[in-house]
C-alpha positions as CSV (number, residue, x, y, z in Angstrom):
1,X,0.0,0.0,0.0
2,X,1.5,3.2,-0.8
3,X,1.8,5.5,1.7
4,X,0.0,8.7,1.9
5,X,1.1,12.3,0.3
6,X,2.1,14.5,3.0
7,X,-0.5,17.3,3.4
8,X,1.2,20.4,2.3
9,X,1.8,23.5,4.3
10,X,2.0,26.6,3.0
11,X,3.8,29.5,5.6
12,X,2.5,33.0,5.4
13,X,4.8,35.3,7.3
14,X,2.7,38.3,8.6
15,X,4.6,39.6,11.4
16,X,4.8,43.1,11.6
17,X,1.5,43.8,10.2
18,X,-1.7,44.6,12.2
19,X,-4.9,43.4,11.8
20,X,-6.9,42.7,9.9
21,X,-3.8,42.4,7.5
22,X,-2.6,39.0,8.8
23,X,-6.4,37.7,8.5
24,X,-6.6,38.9,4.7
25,X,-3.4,37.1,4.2
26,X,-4.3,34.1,5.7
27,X,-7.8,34.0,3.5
28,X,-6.1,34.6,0.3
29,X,-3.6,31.7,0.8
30,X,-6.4,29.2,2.2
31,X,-8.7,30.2,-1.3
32,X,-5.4,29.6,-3.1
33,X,-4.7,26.3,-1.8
34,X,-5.4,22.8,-2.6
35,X,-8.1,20.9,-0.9
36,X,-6.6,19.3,2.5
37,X,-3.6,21.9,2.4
38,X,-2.8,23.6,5.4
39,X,-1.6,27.4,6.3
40,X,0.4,28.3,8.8
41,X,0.1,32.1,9.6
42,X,2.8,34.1,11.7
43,X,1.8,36.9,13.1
44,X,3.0,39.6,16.1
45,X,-0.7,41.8,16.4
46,X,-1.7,40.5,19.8
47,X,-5.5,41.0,17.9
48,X,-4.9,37.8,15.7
49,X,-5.1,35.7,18.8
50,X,-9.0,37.0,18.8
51,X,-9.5,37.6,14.7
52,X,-7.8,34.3,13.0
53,X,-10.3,32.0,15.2
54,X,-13.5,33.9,14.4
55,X,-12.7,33.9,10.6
56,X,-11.4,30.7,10.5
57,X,-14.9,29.6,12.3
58,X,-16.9,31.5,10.2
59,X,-15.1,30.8,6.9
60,X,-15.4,26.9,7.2
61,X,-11.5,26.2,8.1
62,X,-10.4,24.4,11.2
63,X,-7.6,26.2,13.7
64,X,-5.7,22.9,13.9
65,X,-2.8,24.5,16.4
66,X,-2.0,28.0,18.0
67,X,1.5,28.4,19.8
68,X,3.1,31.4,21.1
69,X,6.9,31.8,20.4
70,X,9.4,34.2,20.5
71,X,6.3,37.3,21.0
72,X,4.7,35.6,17.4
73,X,1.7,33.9,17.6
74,X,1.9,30.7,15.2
75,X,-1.4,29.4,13.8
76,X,-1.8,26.3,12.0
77,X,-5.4,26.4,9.7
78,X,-6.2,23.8,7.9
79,X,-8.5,23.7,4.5
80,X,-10.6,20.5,4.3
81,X,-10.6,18.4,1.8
């Protein structure tokens, strides 16, 4: 049996922005992504922690991870398949 394709991940670096920048570039790369891919979004606006959730939520995606790191918040959204 062959194993699976890894799910691809697709980094967009939005540190140094403020919202609702790193939320529009987050949407843009989850419409521009495969089915199943994934998006990992950096950002330092202490707002994301509140904003990427609710558009995630209300845009059908799934927050899969949040970390904290370094004064970035790392979010890991995924885009079902």
């Amino acid at each position: 049996m062959p194993s699976p394709e890894p799910v691809p991940e697709i980094l967009v670096d939005a540190r140094g922005h403020r919202c609702p920048v790193p939320t529009l570039r987050l949407r843009r790369a989850l419409e521009d992504a495969p089915p199943g891919a994934r998006v990992r979004l950096l950002a330092d606006d202490p707002l994301a922690r509140i904003d990427v959730p609710h558009f995630a939520a209300g845009a059908g995606f799934e927050v899969i991870e949040v970390i904290e790191e370094a004064g970035a918040l790392g979010f890991l959204v995924g885009r079902p398949g």
